[in-house]
Structure formats: C-alpha cells, structure tokens
C-alpha positions in Angstrom: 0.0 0.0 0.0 1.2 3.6 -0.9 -0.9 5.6 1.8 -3.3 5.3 4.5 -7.2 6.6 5.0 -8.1 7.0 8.9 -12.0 7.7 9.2 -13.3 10.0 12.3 -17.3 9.9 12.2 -17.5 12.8 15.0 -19.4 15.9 14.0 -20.4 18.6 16.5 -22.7 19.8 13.8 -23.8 18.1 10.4 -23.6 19.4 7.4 -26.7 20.3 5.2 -24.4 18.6 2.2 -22.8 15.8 3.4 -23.3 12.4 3.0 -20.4 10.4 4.6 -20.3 8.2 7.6 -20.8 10.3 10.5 -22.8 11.1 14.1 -23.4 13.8 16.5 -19.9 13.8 18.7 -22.4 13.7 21.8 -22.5 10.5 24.0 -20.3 8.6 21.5 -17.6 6.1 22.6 -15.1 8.5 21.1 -12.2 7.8 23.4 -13.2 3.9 22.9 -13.4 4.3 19.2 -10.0 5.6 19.1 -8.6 2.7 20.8 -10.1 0.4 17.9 -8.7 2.6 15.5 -5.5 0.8 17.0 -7.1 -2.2 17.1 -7.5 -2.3 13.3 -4.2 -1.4 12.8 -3.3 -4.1 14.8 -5.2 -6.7 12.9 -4.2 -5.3 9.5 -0.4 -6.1 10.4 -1.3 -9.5 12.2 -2.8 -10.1 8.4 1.0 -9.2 6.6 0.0 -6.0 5.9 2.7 -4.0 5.9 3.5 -0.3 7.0 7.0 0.1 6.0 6.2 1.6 2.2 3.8 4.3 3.3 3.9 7.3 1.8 0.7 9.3 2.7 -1.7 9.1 6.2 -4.9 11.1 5.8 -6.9 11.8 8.8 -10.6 12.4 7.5 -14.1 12.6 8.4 -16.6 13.4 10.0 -14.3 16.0 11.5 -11.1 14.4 12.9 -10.5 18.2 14.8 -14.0 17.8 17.0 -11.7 15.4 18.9 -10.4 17.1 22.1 -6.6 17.8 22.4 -6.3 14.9 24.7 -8.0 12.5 22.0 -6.5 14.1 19.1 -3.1 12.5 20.9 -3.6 9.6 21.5 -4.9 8.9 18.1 -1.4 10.2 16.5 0.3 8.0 19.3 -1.5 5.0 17.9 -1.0 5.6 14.7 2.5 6.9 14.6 2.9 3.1 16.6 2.4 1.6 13.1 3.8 4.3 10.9 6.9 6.2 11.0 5.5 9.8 10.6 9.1 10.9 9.5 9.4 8.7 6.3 6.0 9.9 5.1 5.5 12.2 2.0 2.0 13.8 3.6 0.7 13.4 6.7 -2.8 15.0 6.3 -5.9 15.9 8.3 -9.1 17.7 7.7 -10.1 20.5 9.9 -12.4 23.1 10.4 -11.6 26.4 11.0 -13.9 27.1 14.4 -12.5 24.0 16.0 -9.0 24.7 15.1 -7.3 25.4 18.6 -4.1 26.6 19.0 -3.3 23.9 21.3 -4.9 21.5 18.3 -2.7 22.7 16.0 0.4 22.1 18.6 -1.1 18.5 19.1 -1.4 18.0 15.3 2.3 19.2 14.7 4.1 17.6 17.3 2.5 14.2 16.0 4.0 14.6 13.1 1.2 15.8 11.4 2.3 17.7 8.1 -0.5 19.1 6.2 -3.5 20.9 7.1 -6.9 20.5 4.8 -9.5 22.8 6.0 -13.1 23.3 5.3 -14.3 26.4 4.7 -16.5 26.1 1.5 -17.4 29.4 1.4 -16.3 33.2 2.8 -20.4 34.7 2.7 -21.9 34.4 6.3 -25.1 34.1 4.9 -24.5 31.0 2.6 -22.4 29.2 5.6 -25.3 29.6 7.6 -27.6 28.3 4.8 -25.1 25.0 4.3 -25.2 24.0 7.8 -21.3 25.0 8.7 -20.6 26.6 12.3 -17.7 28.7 11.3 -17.6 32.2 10.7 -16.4 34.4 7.2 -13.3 35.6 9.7 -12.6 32.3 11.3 -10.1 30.7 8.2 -7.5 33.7 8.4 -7.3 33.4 12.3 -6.8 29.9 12.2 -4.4 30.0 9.3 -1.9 32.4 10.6 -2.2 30.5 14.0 -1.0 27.7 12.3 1.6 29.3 10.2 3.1 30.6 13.5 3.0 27.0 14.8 4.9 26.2 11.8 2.2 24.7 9.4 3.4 25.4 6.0 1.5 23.1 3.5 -2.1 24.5 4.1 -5.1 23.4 2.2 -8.7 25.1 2.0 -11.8 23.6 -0.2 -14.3 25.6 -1.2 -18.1 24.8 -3.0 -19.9 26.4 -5.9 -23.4 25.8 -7.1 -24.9 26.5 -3.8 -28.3 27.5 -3.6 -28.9 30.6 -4.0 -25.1 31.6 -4.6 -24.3 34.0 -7.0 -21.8 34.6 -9.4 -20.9 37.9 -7.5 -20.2 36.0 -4.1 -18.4 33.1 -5.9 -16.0 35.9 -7.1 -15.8 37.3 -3.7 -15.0 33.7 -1.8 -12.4 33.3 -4.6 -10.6 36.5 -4.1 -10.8 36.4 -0.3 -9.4 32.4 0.0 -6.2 33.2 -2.7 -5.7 36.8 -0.5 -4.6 34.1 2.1 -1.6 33.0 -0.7 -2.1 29.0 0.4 -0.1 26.9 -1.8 -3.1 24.6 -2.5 -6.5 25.4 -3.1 -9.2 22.5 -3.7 -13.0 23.6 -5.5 -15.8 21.0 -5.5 -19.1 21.3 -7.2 -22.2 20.9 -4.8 -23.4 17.4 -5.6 -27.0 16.7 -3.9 -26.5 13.3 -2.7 -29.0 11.1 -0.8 -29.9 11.0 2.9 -28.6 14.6 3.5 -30.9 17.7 4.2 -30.4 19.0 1.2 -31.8 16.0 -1.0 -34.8 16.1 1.1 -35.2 19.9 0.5 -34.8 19.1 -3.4 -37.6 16.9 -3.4 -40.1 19.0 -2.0 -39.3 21.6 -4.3 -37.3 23.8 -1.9 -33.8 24.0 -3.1 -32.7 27.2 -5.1 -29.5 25.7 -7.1 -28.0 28.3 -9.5 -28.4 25.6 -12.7 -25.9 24.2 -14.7 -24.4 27.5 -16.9 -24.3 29.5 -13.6 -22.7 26.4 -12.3 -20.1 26.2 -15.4 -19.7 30.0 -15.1 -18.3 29.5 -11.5 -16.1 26.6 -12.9 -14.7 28.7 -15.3 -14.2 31.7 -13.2 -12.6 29.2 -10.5 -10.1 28.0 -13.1 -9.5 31.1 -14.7 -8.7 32.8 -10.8 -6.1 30.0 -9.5 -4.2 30.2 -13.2 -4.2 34.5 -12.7 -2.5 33.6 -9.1 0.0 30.8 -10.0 -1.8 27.6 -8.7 -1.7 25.2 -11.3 -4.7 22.8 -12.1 -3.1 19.5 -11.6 -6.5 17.9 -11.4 -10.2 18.9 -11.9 -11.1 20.0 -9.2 -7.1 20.6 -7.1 -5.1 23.9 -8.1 -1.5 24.2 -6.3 1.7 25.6 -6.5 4.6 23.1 -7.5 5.5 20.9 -5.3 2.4 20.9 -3.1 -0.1 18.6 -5.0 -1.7 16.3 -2.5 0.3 13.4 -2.6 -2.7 11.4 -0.7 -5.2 12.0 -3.2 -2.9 11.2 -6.0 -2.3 8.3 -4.4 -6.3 7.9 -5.6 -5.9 9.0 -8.8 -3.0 7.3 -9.6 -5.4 4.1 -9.1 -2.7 2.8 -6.0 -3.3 0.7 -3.2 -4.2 2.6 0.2 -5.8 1.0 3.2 -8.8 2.1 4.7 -9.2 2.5 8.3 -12.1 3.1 10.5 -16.2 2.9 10.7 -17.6 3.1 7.2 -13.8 3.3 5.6 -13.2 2.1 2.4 -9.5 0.3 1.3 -8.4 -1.2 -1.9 -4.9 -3.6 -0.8 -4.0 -6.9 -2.6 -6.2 -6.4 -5.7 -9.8 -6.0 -3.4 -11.4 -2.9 -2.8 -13.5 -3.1 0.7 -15.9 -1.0 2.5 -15.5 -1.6 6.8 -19.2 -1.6 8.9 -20.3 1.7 9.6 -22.0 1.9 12.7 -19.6 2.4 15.6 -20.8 -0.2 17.7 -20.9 -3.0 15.4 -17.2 -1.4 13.5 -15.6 -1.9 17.8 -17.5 -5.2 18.1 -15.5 -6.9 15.3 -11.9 -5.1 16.2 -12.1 -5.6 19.6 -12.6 -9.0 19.3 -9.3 -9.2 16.5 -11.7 -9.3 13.2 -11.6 -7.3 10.5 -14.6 -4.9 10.2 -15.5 -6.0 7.1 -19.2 -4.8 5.4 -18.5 -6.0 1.7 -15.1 -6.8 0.0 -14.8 -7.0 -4.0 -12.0 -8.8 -5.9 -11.5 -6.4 -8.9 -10.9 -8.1 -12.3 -8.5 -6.7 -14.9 -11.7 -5.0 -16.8 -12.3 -3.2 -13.6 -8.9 -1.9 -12.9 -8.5 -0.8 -16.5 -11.5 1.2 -16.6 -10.8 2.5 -12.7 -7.3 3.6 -14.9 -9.0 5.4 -16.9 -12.0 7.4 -15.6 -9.3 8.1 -11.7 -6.3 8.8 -14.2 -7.9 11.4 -16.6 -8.9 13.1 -13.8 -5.3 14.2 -13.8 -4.9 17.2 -16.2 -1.2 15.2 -17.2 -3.6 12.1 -17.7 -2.8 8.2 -18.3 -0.1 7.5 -20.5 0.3 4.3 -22.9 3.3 3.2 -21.6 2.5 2.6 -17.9 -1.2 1.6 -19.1 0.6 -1.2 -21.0 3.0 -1.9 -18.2 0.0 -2.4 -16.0 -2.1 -4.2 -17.7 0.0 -5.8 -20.6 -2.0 -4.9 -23.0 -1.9 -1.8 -25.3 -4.1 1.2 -24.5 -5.1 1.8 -27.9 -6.0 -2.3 -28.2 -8.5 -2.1 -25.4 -9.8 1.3 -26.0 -9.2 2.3 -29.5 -12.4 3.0 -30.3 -13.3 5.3 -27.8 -9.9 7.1 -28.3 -11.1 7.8 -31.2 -14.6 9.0 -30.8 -13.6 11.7 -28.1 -10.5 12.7 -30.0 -13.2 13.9 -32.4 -15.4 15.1 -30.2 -12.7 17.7 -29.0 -13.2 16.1 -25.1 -9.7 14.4 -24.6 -6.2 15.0 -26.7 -3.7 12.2 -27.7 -0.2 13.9 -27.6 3.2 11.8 -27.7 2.5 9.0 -25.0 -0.2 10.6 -23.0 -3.8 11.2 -23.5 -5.4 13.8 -21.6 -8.5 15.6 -21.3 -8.7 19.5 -23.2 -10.4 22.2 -22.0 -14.0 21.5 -23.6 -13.4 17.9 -21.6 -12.6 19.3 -18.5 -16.0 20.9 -18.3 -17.8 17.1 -19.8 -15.6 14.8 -17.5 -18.5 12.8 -16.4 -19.1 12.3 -20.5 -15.7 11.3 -20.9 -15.3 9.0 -17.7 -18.1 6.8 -19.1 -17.0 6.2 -22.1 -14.2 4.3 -21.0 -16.8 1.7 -19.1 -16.4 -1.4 -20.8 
C-alpha cells in the first residue's frame, strides 16, 4: 500500500451537504473508538500487511478536529505506533476552521502531522449559515496564521460552488478572499445533492434554489480562470496548487494505487480487493475488539475493472494516463483495449492524444463525467 485513509465519524454539527459516515460527537464512545482505531491497525499487520512503504496518512471525516486535544493525541500515538511519521510524503488531516485550537494545532504538529486541509466552502456568512457549517467568514484567516506561527506550512482550503442561492458575484468574492490568504493549494468541489442529507430532502419538496448548470459552469470557469491569474496550477479537476504541493494522498487515488482504509464506514483497496468496513460504531468496535476485521462488503477487482478504474481516476489528472504505464499495468496496449473510444472523443474535442499521453482538453474538463463513461467497458 502507498498511503493510509483513517476515518473520524464525530461531528459537533452536520452538514446540510454531506453524506459520509458520521454522528453527533455527543455521547459517543469516542475515546473507545480511538482505541479500535489501533485495534484495526493491529489486525491489519497481524494479516501481513505492511506499514514500511507508506507514503501518505490522511486523517478524514466526520471532523477528525472535533476530537479534544487529549483524544486528538492519542490517536497520533496509535497511529505513529504503526507508521513512522518521519518517512511519510504527507501526513494529512481535515479541519475546520472554528475547532482549530491553538493547542490543536500544537497537538497535530508535534504528531507529526504535516499538512492541514480545512473546510471552509465558502467566505459569505449568509451562505455558511444556509449550508449547515458553524464557522464564521473571519474564522479561516485566524486559524491560518495561528497555524503558520505554529509552523504549518503546507495548508489546504476547499471551497463549493453551485450553492443555492449563490451568486456569481459572491463566488468571485469567496475566490478573491481564500487566494488573499496565498495557500499553496487550493481545492474547489461542485455541490453534488446526494441522498440522505438535508439538502436531498429539500430538493424533493421543491425547496432548493441551485444556480443551474451554466451558472454552475460560469463559477467553474471563473474558479479556473482565478487560480491560473495567481500561480496555482490545475493539476487535477477539481485541485489547483503551486509546485510541489499537490496532494500526494489523493494522487495516491488517482494514480489508481493501493491505500488501506481504516475506520467505521472506511473504504480500502490492498491486494487487488477494494473493501468497504461496517459503519455503525458499535458494530465497527465489536468486530476489532474482538481481532476481526470490520469488514461490510469486499470485492476482488478483475482486470476490466482496474482498467476502466485507470482510466475514468487517471484522466482526472490534467497530465492524464499515459500508454506506456497503461501497458505496463495491464499488458496490454491502451489503444488495443480502447481504440475506439480514443477515437470518438479525439473527435469530439473532449480528450487529446499527444506523444505517450492522453489527456482531457479544456471542452473535456468541463464534460468529464461524458468522458469517464466512455471508458466503461
């Protein structure tokens, strides 16, 4: 495995938006969940996993910063138990900006963690308020030059477009207000409505004001166009940074590696099986505290799979999938498998076949979805 997932499923608040494993940090067996955490780990190496090769750890969520200072250590002490923190690439962890302490951040440092991704979505009071967050417009900026005193320097912020009832006027103004802060990477996500979240259930009664797709393309465009102006290169659709400061965990993604997935609800792809582990806490502790794996479903992926899962993950790299390693993977030439199709979007102006690479062109950057597909066999 190249990099390690870590799922915390504490939220002090929940998101109008989100739909990934999570519950309401009060009266959960949080401290008690942690120690499973290790008890995974634990289990993983019993199994010959091994830790040695890691590159990346990603602390993610939930909210892995709704954990108190005293919890938030002992998590990194278990972890850094299996994994060397100072032979990683990345050692990541999502934040947000009202939970942020300075003694947090001193915590998160001095346990070797290395890069800060923090959620702020959006600089407008009013459309925080409206998305469920608990932060404040001034709240990013504090926490960020906290952290930069602490001695964060690879510093992370996402931000969302397409919100309801978000204009292009106050995209532009979250835009120039998160690259005033000169981060060297900035990530900017579509809102996708997704099931079982508030705002699905506002959608189908009709109660949802979403901008529609050209306002939605506008702010795409107006993203890009922003973060090439102020030197953060678009390394992938939706990731601008400055050299040298691409995330090296989610590449690890893209890149279609192996990464191990740990915690309620996590999902892992190691030995050629991607697997999703239980999601409610007390059944996810049941299983590690008695030395099983905390398995929900596991799927052995066949060479199809892992060719099209090359495809529609790589070309969401603006450098793309090149022949070469595509044959070196698989054995089989790129053009032999997917000829056709190379084709078809070549004419289509979507995707560009230049030297060994093909890669997706502007027009295809905007149609990804319509390009991904295509390579489904």
């Amino acid at each position: 495995m190249r990099g390690m997932y870590i799922h915390i499923p504490f939220c002090h608040q929940i998101c109008h938006y989100c739909d990934f494993n999570k519950v309401f940090f009060k009266n959960q067996p949080v401290d008690e969940y942690i120690e499973s955490i290790g008890h995974e780990l634990s289990i993983l190496q019993n199994e010959g996993q091994s830790f040695s090769n890691i590159e990346t750890v990603f602390l993610g969520g939930g909210t892995p910063t709704s954990l108190s200072e005293k919890q938030l250590d002992r998590l990194l002490e278990i972890i850094n138990a299996f994994v060397d923190y100072k032979k990683l690439r990345e050692f990541s962890t999502e934040a947000n900006p009202d939970e942020l302490t300075e003694d947090k951040l001193a915590v998160l440092k001095n346990g070797g963690v290395s890069r800060l991704s923090i959620g702020v979505q959006s600089f407008d009071e009013e459309l925080l308020k409206q998305i469920g967050r608990t932060h404040g417009a001034n709240d990013p900026k504090r926490v960020i030059d906290e952290a930069r005193r602490i001695g964060f320097e690879n510093i992370s912020i996402d931000l969302i477009y397409g919100l309801p009832n978000q204009t292009i006027g106050q995209w532009k103004d979250t835009l120039d207000e998160a690259l005033s802060l000169d981060l060297p990477h900035y990530s900017g996500y579509s809102l996708i409505i997704e099931p079982k979240t508030v705002f699905y259930n506002l959608m189908n009664k009709g109660k949802l004001p979403l901008p529609g797709e050209d306002a939605e393309a506008e702010m795409f465009a107006i993203l890009m166009e922003q973060m090439e102006r102020a030197g953060k290169k678009q390394y992938e659709i939706s990731n601008f940074s400055v050299p040298e400061y691409e995330s090296v965990h989610n590449l690890i993604y893209w890149d279609n590696d192996e990464y191990a997935g740990v915690g309620a609800g996590a999902h892992g792809y190691l030995k050629g099986e991607r697997y999703a582990n239980i999601g409610p806490l007390k059944k996810y502790m049941e299983q590690t505290d008695n030395g099983n794996r905390p398995l929900f479903n596991i799927h052995t992926v066949s060479q199809k799979e892992q060719m099209e899962e090359e495809m529609f993950l790589g070309l969401r790299k603006l450098k793309g999938v090149t022949f070469s390693e595509f044959e070196r993977k698989f054995t089989t030439p790129l053009k032999e498998v997917y000829g056709e199709q190379l084709d078809e979007l070549v004419e289509k102006g979507l995707i560009q076949v230049k030297d060994d690479r093909v890669q997706l062109t502007r027009k295809g950057i905007f149609r990804g979805n319509e390009v991904f597909q295509r390579f489904l066999l």
